[in-house]
N, C-alpha and C positions, 0 to 999 in steps of 0.2 A: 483588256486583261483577262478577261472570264467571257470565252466566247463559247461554251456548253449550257453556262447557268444560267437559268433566266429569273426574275420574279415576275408574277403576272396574277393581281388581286382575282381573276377568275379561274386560276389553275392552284389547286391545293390550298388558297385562302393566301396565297402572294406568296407560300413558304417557298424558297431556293429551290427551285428543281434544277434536271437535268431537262434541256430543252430538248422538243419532241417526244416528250416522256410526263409522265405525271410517277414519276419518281423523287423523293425531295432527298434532297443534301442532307437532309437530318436521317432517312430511310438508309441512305449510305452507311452513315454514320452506326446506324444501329447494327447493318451487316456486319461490318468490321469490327466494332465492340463482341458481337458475340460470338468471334472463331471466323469468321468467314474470309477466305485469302480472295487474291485477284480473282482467279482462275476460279473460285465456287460461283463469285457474283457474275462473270462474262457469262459460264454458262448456266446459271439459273435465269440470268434475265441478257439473252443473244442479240436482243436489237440495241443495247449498252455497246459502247464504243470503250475501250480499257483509256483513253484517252480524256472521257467525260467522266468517269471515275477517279480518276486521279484528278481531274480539276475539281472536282467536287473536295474533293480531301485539302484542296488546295485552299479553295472558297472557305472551307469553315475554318483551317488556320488562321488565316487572315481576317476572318471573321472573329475569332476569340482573341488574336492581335489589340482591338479596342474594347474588350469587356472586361469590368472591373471587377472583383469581388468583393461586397457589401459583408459584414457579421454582425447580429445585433444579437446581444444576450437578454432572455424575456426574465424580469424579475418573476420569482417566485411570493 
């Protein structure tokens, strides 16, 4: 299904990268959180394929697919 992302406990601590890269899925994530379009990421980082970035985007959807949200209120 995810033929870009790899995990690999000696590459970024196992975080989701983009394979042959020591770029993690979460580092996507923050490009495009702060303004950054296809076209800024292709060419700030050229050995990016536009195809491993959109699986990246793909990976953490699917990833927050199964995460819950917890609330606990701290008494005072």
């Amino acid at each position: 299904m995810f033929n870009h992302i790899i995990t690999n406990p000696a590459i970024l601590g196992g975080k989701p990268s983009i394979k042959g890269t020591r770029i993690s899925v979460e580092f996507i994530l923050e490009l495009f959180a702060s303004g950054a379009t296809f076209d800024d990421v292709l060419q700030t980082y050229p050995h990016l394929q536009r195809e491993a970035v959109e699986e990246a985007l793909r990976f953490a959807a699917e990833s927050l697919k199964h995460d819950s949200l917890v609330t606990a209120e701290i008494a005072s």
